[in-house]
N, C-alpha and C positions, 0 to 999 in steps of 0.2 A: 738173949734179949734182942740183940742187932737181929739174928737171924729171924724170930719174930714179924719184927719193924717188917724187915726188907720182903718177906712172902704176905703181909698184910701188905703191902704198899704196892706186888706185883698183882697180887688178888682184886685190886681195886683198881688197877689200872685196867685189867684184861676184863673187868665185866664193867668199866664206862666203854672200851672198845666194841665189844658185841653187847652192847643194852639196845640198838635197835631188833638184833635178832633174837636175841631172850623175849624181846615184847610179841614179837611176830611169832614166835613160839607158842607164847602162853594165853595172849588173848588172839580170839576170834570173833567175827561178823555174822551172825547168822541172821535174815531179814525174818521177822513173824510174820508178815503179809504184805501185800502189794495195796497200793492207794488204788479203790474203787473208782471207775469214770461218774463224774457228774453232769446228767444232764441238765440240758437249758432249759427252765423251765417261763422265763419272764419271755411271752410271745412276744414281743415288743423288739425286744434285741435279736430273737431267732426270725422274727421279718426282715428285720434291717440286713441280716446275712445273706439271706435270700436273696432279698431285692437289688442288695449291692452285689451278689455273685464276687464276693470280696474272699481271701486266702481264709482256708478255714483252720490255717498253727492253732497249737493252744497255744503261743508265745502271741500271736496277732489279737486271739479271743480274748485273753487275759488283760492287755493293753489297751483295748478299746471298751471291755469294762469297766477298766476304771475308768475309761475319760466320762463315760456317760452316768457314772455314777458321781463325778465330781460337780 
């Protein structure tokens, strides 16, 4: 029975020690698709780009959408 206890108690210890590589074992990432670009279609906002010859990031586009959507 000790002898038991003590290989259940070693067996539990050595798979909390590699549980992040048991995970990394057994699951994977595989992406099904890539996000499609969207174009601008409100001409209003695609003048204002223009006109302002202002950085064309999408972090810049994204952020001045909302303003003008607020």
């Amino acid at each position: 029975m000790k002898k038991l206890l003590r290989n259940g108690f070693l067996l539990i210890i050595v798979l909390v020690l590699i549980r992040g590589w048991l995970f990394r074992l057994t699951v994977a990432y595989h992406p099904i698709s890539e996000r499609a670009t969207i174009a601008i279609e409100d001409e209003g906002f695609a003048q204002s780009i223009e006109n302002q010859g202002i950085d064309t990031t999408l972090e810049y586009l994204v952020k001045r959408s909302l303003k003008l959507t607020t």
